[in-house]
C-alpha positions as CSV (number, residue, x, y, z in Angstrom):
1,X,11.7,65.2,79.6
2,X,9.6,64.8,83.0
3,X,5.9,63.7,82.0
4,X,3.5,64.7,84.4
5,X,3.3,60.4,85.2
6,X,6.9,60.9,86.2
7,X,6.0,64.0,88.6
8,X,2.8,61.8,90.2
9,X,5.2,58.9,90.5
10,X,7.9,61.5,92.6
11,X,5.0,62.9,94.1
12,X,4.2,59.6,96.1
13,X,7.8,58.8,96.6
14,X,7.7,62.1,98.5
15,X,4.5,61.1,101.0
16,X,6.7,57.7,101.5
17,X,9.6,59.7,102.8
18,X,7.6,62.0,104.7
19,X,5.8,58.7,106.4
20,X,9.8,57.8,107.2
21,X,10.3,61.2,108.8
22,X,7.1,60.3,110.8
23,X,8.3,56.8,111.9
24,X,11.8,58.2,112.7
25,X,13.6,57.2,109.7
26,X,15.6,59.1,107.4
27,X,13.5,60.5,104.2
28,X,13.5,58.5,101.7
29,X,10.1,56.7,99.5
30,X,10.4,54.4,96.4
31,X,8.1,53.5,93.7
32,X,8.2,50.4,91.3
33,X,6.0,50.9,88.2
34,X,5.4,48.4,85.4
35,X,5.3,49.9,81.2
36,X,2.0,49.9,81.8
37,X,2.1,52.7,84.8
38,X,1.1,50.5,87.2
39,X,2.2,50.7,90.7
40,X,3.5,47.1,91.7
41,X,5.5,48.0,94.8
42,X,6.1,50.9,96.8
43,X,7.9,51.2,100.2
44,X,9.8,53.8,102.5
45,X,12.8,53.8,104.6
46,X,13.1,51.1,107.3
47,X,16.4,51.6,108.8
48,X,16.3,53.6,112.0
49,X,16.5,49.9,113.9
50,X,20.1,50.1,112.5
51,X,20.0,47.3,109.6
52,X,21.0,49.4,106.6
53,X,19.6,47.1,103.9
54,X,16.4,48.3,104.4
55,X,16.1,50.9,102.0
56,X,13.3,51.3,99.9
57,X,15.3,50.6,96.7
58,X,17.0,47.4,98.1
59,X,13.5,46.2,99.1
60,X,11.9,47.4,95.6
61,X,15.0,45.4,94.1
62,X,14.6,42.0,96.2
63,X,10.7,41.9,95.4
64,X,11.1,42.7,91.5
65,X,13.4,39.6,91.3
66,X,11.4,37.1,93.8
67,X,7.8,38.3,91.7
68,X,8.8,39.6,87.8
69,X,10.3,38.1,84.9
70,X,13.6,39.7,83.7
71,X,12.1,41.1,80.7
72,X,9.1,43.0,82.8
73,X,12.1,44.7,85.3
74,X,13.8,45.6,82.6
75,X,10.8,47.4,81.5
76,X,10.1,49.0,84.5
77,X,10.7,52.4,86.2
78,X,11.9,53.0,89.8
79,X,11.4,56.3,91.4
80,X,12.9,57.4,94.7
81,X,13.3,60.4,96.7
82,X,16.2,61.8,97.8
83,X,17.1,63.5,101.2
């Protein structure tokens, strides 16, 4: 079931990919949130220079593992948009 945390959480991963759109990047916003619900990193698309590891999810992925513990990622929610 969808809480209505989830929905707020999608919510803002839909204002990062609109701020893609804006930059002239493809549509796409992530959110990293702890157990707790807080927001510890959120980012948007950052490929339109043409280096495709820039996606929100790869970045969201290389700063869980430089600043968390194993047990708090594995406690932790990402949300993304899609196109």
């Amino acid at each position: 079931m969808i809480s209505e945390t989830d929905i707020k959480h999608l919510k803002r991963c839909i204002e990062l990919a609109k701020t893609a759109l804006e930059k002239g990047d493809q549509p796409f916003g992530s959110v990293l949130v702890s157990k707790n619900g807080e927001v510890l990193f959120e980012d948007h698309n950052h490929i339109a220079d043409g280096d495709y590891t820039q996606h929100p999810e790869f970045n969201i992925a290389r700063w869980a593992g430089q600043n968390m513990t194993e047990a708090d990622r594995a406690d932790a929610t990402v949300y993304t948009s899609g196109e």
